[in-house]
C-alpha positions as CSV (number, residue, x, y, z in Angstrom):
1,X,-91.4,-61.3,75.6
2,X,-89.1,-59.7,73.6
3,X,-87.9,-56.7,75.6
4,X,-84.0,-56.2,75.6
5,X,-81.3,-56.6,73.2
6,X,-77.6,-56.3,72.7
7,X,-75.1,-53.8,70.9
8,X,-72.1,-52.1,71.8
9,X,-70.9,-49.3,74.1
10,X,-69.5,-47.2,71.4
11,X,-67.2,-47.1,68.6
12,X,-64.0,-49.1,68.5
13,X,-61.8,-50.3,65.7
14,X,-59.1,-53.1,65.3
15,X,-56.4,-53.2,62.5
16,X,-55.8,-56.7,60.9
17,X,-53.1,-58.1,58.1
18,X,-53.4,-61.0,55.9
19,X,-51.0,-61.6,52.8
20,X,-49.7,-58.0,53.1
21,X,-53.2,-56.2,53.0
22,X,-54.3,-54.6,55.7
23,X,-58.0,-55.0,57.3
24,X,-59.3,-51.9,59.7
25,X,-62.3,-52.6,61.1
26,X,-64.3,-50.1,62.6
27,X,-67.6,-51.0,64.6
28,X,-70.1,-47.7,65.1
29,X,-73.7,-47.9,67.5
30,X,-76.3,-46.4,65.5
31,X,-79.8,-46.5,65.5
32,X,-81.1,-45.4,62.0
33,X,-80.6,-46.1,58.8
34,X,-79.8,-42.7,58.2
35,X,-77.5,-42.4,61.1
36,X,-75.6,-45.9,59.7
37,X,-75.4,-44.0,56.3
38,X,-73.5,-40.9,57.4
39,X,-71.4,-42.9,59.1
40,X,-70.3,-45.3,56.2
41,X,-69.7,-42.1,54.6
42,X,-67.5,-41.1,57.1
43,X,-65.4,-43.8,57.1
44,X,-65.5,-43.9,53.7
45,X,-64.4,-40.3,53.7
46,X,-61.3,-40.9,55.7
47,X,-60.1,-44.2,54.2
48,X,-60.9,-42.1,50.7
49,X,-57.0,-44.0,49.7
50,X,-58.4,-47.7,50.5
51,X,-59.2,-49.9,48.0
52,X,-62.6,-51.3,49.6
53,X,-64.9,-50.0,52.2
54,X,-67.2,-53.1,52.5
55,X,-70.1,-52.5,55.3
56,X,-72.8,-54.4,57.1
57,X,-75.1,-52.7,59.6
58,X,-78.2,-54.2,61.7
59,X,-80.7,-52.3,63.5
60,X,-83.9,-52.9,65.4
61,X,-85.3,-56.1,66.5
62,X,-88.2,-58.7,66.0
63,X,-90.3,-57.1,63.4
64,X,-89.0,-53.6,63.1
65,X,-85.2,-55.3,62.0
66,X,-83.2,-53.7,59.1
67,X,-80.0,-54.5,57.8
68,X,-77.9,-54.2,55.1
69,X,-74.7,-55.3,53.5
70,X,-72.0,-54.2,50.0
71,X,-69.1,-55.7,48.8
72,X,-68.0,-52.3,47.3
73,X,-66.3,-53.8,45.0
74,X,-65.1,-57.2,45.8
75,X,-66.6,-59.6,44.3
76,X,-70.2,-60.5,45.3
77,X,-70.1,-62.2,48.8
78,X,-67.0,-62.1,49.8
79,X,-66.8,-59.1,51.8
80,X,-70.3,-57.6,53.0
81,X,-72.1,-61.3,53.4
82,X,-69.2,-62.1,56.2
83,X,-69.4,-58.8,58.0
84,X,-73.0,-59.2,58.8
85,X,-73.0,-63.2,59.4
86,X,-70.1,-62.0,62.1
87,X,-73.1,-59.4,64.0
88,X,-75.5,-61.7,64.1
89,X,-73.2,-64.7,65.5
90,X,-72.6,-62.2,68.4
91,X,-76.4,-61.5,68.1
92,X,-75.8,-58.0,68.1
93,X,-78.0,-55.2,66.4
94,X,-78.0,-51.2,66.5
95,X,-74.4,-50.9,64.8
96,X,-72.4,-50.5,61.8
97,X,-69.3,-52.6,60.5
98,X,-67.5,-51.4,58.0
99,X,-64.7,-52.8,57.1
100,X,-61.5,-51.0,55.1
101,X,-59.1,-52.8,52.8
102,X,-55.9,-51.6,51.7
103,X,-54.9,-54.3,49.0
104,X,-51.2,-55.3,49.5
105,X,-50.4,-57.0,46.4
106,X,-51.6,-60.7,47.0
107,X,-54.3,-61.9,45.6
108,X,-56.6,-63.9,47.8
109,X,-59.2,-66.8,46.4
110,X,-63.0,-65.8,47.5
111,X,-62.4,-68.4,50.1
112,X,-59.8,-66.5,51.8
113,X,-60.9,-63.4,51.1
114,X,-64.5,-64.3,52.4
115,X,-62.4,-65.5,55.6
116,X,-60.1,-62.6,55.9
117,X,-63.4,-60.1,56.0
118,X,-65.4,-62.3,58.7
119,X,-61.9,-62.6,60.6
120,X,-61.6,-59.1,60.9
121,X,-65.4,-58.1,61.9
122,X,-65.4,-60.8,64.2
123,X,-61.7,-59.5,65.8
124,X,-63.2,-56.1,66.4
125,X,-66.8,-57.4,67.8
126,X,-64.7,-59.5,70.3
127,X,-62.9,-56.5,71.5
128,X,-65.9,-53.6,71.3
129,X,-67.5,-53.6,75.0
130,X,-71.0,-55.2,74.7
131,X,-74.3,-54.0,76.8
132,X,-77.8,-55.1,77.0
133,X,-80.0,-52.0,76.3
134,X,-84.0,-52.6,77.3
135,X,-86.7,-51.9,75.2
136,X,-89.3,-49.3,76.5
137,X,-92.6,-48.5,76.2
138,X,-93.2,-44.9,76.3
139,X,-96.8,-44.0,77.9
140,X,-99.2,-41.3,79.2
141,X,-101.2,-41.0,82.4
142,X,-104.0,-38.7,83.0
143,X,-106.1,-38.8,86.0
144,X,-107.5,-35.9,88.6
145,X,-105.2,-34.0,90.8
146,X,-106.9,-35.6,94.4
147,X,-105.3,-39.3,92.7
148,X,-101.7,-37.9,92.4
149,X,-100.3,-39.4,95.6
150,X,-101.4,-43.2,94.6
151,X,-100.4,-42.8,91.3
152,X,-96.9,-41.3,92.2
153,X,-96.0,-44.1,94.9
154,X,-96.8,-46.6,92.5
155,X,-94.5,-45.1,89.8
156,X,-91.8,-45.0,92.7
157,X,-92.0,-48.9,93.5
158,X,-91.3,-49.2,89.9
159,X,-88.8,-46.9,90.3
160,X,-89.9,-45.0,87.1
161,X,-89.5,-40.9,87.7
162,X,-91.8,-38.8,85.5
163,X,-90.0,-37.9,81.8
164,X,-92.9,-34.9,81.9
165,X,-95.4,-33.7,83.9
166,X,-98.1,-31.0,82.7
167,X,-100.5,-29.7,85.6
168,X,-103.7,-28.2,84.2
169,X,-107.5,-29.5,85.0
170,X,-106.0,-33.0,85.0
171,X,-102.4,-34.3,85.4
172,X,-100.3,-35.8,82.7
173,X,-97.7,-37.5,83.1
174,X,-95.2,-39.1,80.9
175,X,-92.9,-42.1,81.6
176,X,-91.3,-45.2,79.9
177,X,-90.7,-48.4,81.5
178,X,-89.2,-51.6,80.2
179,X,-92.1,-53.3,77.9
180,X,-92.5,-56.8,79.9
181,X,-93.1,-54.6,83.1
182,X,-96.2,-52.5,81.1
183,X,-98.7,-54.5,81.7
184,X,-98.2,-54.6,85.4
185,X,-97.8,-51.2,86.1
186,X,-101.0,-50.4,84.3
187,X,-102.8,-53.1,86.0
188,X,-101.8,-52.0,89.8
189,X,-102.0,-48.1,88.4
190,X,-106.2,-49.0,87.6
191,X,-106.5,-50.9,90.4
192,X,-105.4,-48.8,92.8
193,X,-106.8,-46.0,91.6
194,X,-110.4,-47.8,91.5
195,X,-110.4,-47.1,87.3
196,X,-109.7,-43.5,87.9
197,X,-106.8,-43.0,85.6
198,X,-106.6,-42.8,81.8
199,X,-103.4,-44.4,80.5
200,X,-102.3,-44.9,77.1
201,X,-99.2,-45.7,74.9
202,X,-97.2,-42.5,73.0
């Protein structure tokens, strides 16, 4: 099962020349489309002077994967293409690349140039710090207030500590644990409470 996946620690950038242009790459975690959007206006919004800001961002995994990719510019699949075949060779997702040109003068074939953009978003991926992040399931358990006890010791062996806990006629109690673990903890949480807790996914 599916359940963790890699990105980066946070933002980093490297600076990169090839037949006097300069490359800055700049690598940003997001998690949104939206989020990867602001950011490429950012950047795009500092470098306003350069003469390309191509981009490639990935987010999500297995089904719920998005990505995208522009040349702004350059011509078709030279610059965009190679920035994202660079994140996925590092299998990395949940992060933008954008990549800044500042044209020096020299023309480059759509060889080179291809090469020059994947050269640069692989330099910064090699020196951004990577991390394994876990998928979570997020869930919900109700049960009477005599079973608290059995169904707190049980979230402790896990060692899962309530994101929210509402007292009323029952208790409810949200967690999240890492998805390949869900299925246990809801098996020993019904077992040992004999069937007398209600869980479901939120």
């Amino acid at each position: 099962m599916l359940d963790s996946y890699l990105t980066i620690a946070g933002r980093h950038q490297s600076d990169l020349k090839i037949e006097r242009s300069r490359f800055i790459a700049t690598v940003i975690p997001v998690q949104s489309r939206e989020k990867a959007d602001e950011e490429y206006r950012t950047v795009q919004a500092n470098y306003h002077d350069a003469t390309h800001n191509c981009f490639a961002y990935q987010i999500g995994v297995g089904t719920n994967l998005r990505f995208r990719y522009a040349d702004d510019g350059e011509p078709s699949g030279t610059a965009g293409k190679p920035i994202y075949d660079s994140i996925r060779s590092h299998n990395l997702t949940d992060l933008l690349l954008v990549v800044t040109r500042y044209f020096g003068g020299v023309k480059l074939g759509t060889g080179d140039l291809a090469r020059a953009y994947r050269d640069s978003a692989r330099q910064v991926l090699a020196q951004a710090e990577i991390v394994e992040r876990f998928i979570r399931q997020h869930f919900r358990i109700s049960f009477d207030h005599q079973e608290t006890a059995v169904v707190m010791k049980i979230l402790s062996e896990y060692g899962l500590k309530p994101l929210k806990t509402d007292y009323g006629d029952k208790v409810d109690i949200d967690c999240a644990i890492r998805l390949s673990r869900y299925e246990a903890i809801c098996r020993d949480l019904v077992e040992r409470s004999h069937g007398r807790v209600v869980i479901a996914k939120v």
